[in-house]
C-alpha positions as CSV (number, residue, x, y, z in Angstrom):
1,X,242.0,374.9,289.6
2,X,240.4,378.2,290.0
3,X,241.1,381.5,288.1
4,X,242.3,384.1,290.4
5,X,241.6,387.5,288.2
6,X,244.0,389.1,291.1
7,X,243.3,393.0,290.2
8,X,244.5,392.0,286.2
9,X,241.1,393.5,285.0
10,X,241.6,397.0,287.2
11,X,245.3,397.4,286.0
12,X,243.7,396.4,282.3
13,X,241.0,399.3,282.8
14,X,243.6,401.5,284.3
15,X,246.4,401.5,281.2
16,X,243.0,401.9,279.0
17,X,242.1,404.8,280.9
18,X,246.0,406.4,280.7
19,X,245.7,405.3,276.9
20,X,242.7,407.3,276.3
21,X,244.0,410.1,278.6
22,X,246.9,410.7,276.6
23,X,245.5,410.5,272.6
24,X,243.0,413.3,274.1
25,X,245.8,415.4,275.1
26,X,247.1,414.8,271.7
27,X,244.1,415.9,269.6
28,X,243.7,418.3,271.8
29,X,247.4,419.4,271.1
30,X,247.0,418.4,267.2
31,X,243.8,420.7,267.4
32,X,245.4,423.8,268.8
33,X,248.3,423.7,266.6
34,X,246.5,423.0,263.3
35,X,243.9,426.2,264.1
36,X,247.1,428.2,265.2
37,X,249.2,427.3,261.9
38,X,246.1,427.1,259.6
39,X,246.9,423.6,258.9
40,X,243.9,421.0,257.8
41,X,245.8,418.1,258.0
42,X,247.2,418.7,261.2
43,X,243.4,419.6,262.6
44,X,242.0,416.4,260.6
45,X,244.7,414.4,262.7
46,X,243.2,416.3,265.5
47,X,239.6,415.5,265.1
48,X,240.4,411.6,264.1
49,X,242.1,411.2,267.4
50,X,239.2,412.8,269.3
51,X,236.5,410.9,267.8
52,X,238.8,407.9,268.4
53,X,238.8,409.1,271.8
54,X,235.0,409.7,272.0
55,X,234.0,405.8,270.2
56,X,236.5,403.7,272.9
57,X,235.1,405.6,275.7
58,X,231.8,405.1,274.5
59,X,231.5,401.6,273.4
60,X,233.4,400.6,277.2
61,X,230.4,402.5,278.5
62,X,227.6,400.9,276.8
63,X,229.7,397.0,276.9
64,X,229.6,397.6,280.9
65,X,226.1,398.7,280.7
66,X,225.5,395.2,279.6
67,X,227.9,393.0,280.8
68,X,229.4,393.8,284.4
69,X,232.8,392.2,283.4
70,X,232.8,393.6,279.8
71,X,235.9,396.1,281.0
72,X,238.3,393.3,281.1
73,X,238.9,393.1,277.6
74,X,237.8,394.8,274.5
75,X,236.8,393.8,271.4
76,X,239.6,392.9,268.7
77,X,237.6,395.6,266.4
78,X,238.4,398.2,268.7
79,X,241.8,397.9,269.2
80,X,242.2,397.1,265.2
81,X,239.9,400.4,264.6
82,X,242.8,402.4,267.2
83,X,245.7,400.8,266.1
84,X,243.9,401.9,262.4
85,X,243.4,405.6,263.5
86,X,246.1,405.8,265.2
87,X,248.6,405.9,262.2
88,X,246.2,407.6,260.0
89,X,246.4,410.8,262.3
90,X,250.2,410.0,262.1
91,X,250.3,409.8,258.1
92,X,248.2,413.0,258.3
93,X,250.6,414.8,260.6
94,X,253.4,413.2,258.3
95,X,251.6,415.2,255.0
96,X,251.5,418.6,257.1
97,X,255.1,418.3,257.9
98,X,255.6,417.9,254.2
99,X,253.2,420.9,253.4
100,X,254.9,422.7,255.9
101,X,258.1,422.5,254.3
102,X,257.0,423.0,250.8
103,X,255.1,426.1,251.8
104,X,258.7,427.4,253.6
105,X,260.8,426.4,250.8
106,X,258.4,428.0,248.2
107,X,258.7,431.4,249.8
């Protein structure tokens, strides 16, 4: 028997593409609010996110440069290195919350 892809691989590309959609909006978001506020960890959560943003985009580019089919699944380092940076930019938002506070409460 045959494997029917059906359009699994466009829906695949299409969540990745909402995925990467939405972590821009939030370093952009992080980014705005850390230069606003002053706050290093909230723009270092910023800037992780976008250069998340920037490598996933990138190496889908360059893996369908080289392999026409390449876009229907990625490589278990990527999504290890998202799921990675991904909570790192939350621990760092977590420690400007913190800094936050203690900067209010000192005052």
């Amino acid at each position: 028997m045959g494997r029917d892809p059906g359009l699994q691989p466009e829906r695949t590309r299409q969540a990745w593409d909402r995925t990467l959609f939405v972590i821009m909006l939030d370093a952009v978001f992080f980014l705005r609010v850390g230069l606003i506020n002053s706050n290093i960890f909230t723009c270092l959560a910023g800037g992780l996110l976008f250069l998340l943003t920037l490598g996933v985009v990138l190496a889908r580019h360059f893996s369908a440069a080289h392999k026409p089919h390449a876009l229907n699944t990625l490589s278990p380092h990527i999504l290890r290195a998202v799921s990675l940076t991904v909570i790192i930019a939350c621990a760092l938002t977590a420690i400007s919350i913190i800094v936050s506070d203690i900067r209010v409460f000192i005052r």
